[in-house]
N, C-alpha and C positions, 0 to 999 in steps of 0.2 A: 308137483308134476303137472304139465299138459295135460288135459285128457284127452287127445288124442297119440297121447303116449304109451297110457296106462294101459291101455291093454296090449300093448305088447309083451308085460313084465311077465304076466302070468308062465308063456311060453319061455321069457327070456333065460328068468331064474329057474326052472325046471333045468336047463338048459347049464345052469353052471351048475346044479347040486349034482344030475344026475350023469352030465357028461361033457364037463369040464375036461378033459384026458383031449377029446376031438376038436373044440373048437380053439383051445388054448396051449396045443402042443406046439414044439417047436417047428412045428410044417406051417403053423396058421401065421396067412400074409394080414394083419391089423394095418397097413399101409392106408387102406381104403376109409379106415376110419381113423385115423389121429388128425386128419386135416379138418374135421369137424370137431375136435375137442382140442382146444388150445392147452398149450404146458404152461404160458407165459403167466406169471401170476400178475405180471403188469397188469390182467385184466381182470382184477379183481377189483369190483367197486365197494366201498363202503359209502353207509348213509347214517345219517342223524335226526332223529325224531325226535324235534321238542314238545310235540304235542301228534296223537293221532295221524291227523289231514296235512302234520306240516313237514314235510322232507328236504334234508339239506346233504348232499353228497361232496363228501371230505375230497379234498384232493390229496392223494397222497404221493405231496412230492417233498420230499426228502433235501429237496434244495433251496428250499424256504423256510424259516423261520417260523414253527409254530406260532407263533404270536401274530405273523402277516398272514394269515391263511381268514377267508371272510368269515369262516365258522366258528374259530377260535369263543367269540363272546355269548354263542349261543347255549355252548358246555358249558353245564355248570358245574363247579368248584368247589372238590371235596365233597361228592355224590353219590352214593352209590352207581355202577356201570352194569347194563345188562348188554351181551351180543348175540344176536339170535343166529346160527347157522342150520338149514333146512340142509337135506341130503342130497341123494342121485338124481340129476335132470332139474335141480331146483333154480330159483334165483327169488329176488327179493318178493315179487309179485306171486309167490306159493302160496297156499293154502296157511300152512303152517306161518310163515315168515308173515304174514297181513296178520295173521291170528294173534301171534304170540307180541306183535309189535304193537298191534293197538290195544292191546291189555294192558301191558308193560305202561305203554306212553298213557293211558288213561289217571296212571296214578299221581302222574304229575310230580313225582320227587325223584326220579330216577332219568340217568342218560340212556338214552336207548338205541344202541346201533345195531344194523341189520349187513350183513354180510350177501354181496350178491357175487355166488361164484357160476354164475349162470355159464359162462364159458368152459369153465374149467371142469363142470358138474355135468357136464353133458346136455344139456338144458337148450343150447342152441342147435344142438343135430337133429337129423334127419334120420326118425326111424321108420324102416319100413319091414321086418322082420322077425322072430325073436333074435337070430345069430346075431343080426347088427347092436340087435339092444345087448347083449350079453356080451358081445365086443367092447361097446361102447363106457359098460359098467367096469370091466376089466383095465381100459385105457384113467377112467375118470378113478378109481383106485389107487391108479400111480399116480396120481394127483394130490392126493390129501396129504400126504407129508409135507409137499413144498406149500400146499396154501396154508396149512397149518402155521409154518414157516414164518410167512410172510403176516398173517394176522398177527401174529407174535410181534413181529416188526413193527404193525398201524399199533397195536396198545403201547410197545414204548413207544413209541413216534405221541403219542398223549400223553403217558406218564414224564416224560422229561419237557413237556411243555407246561405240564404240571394240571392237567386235564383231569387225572385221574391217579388212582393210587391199586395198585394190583392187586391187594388183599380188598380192596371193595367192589373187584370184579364177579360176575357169573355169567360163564359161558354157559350156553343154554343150544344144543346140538341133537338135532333129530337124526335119527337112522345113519348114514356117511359122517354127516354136519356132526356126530357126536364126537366120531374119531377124528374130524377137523379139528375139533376143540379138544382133543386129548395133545394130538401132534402143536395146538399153540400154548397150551398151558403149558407142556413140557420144557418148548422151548424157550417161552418166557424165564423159567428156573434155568435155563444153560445165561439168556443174554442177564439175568438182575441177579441168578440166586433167590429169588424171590419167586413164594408161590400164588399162584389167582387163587380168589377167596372159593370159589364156588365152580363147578362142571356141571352140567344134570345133563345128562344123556336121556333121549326119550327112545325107546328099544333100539341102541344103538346097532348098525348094522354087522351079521352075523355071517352073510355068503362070503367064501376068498380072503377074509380078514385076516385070517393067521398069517398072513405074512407082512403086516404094515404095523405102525406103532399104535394099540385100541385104548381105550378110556380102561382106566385103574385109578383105585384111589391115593395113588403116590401122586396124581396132576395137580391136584388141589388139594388147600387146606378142607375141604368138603365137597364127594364128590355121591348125588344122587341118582339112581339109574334106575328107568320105571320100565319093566317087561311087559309086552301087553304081544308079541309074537315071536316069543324066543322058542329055537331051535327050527326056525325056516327063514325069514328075512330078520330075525330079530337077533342078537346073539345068543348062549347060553351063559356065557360066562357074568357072575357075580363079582364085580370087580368095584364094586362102589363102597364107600362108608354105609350107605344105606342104598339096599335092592330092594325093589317094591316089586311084588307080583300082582298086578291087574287085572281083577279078575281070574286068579290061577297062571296070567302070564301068558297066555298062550292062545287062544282064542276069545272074542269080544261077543259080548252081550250084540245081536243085529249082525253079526256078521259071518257066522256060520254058513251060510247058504251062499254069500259072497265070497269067500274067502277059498272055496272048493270051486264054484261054478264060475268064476268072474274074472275075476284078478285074483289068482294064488296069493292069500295071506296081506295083501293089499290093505282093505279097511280093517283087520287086528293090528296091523304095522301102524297105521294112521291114528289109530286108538288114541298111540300116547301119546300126541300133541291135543288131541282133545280134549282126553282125560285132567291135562296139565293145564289147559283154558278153561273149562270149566270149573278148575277147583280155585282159580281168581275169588270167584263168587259162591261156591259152595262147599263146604267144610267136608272134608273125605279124613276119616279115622282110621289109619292102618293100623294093623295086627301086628305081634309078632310071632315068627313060625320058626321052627328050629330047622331045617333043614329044605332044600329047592322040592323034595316032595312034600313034605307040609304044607308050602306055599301054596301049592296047584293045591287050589280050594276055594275054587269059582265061586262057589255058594254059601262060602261061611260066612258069619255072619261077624260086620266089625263091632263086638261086643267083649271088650277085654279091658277097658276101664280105664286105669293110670296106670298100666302098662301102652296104651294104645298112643301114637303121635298123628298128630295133620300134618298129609303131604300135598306136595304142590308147591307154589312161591314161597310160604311160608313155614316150611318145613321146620322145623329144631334139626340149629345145625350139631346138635352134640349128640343126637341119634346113631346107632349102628346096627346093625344087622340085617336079617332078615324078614320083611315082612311080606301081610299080604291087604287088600283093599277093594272091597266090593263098590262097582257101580255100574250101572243101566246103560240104556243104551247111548248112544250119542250121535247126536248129525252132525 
């Protein structure tokens, strides 16, 4: 997100918890904002990072021949695929999306595409309010089934080019971007019958969601979901092979005093793309906890031995249940 965004959120999302009824009744004219949030998914760009620093943008045109396309020889073949999608008001140049792409592309064995739904995400508008921002989230909502949609499209548009192979996917979706990549995994099982190997949702988004298609672990053959501000911008639901509570899930080590006075729930939301770069490099040992109040357990201590798994990129994908994962703070 912008930061000259962010702080709108605080007032925005107040705004649709606590009186969603006024701004989103059927009286309210959203006219004024759809022309700032595109529906067309035409405007959805994808990119390819063969390394860090080097960006290559797919064209995806459908009336060419995978093989004539100039990127074709940059993919490599028989790869593992990572696709990073960030949330509301994002595009490829987020915090999250630079973060999680130059870690990814650092390993140097993996294709790394970055999804920029900057149009469709809200990411191009003009806010100057909370209403317009809680508008605008509302409008970019009815969004993520068709971009979902359509990314489903760009993977096979490389699977029958022979770029990739869908069980060696993982969609990797922050906050919205999670429920993006719920709605393309799904849809990839309607066009192949075939499911994407991997989903990680990082506190996949919680406001208005009950009425759109959310991340559950029927999208993927393994589907991880790390809580770090569930039951405000985060969701509550447990809908992963493996749920991670962060810290208890719900407020972040540094962020307490931001998260009431600043931006509502902002940097505990933010946590879990952190949290998920950070553990590139540093080994985090979750617990496991029997139940979502066991998990709220900010302070226990990851000491549970060979019951315990590392989460992050390297997760064990035959892990399930509930855990939980102590760590500090983060910039």
């Amino acid at each position: 997100m912008r930061l000259r965004q962010r702080a709108e959120i605080v007032l925005g999302f107040s705004i649709l918890t606590f009186s969603t009824c006024i701004h989103f009744g059927n009286g309210t004219d959203l006219s004024s904002f759809v022309g700032q949030v595109s529906r067309d998914v035409n405007d959805l760009r994808f990119f390819y990072y063969p390394t860090p620093n080097q960006e290559i943008e797919i064209d995806f045109d459908t009336f060419l021949l995978p093989y004539q396309h100039h990127y074709s020889s940059a993919i490599r073949f028989a790869t593992p695929s990572v696709l990073i999608i960030d949330g509301f008001l994002s595009n490829r140049t987020s915090p999250m999306s630079i973060a999680l792409k130059n870690a990814y592309a650092s390993w140097g064995t993996l294709n790394v595409f970055v999804l920029d739904w900057g149009s469709l995400s809200g990411a191009e508008s003009t806010l100057g309010n909370p209403i317009r921002t809680a508008s605008t989230y509302k409008i970019v909502l009815s969004n993520v089934s068709r971009v979902g949609r359509r990314v489903a499209e760009f993977l096979n548009f490389l699977r029958e080019s022979n770029m990739i192979e869908f069980g060696d996917v993982t969609l990797i979706g922050e906050s919205l971007g999670a429920h993006v990549a719920a709605n393309a995994a799904q849809a990839v099982q309607v066009i192949s019958g075939i499911k994407i190997g991997r989903v990680v949702g990082l506190d996949p988004a919680g406001p208005l969601t009950q009425n759109i298609k959310t991340l559950n672990r029927r999208d993927a053959n393994f589907v991880d979901i790390y809580h770090t501000n569930r039951g405000l911008l985060g969701t509550i639901n447990d809908g992963g092979h493996v749920n991670i509570y962060v810290n208890g899930g719900t407020t972040q080590p540094g962020c307490l005093q931001t998260d009431f006075t600043g931006i509502m729930g902002f940097c505990s939301h933010s946590y879990s793309w952190k949290f998920f770069q950070t553990a590139f490099n540093n080994r985090f040992v979750a617990c496991p906890c029997r139940s979502p109040i066991g998990c709220k357990c900010p302070r226990c201590e990851n000491k549970c031995g060979a019951k315990g798994i590392v989460v992050g990129p390297n997760i064990p994908t035959w892990a399930r249940g509930l855990y939980y994962v102590r760590a500090g703070p983060l910039n």
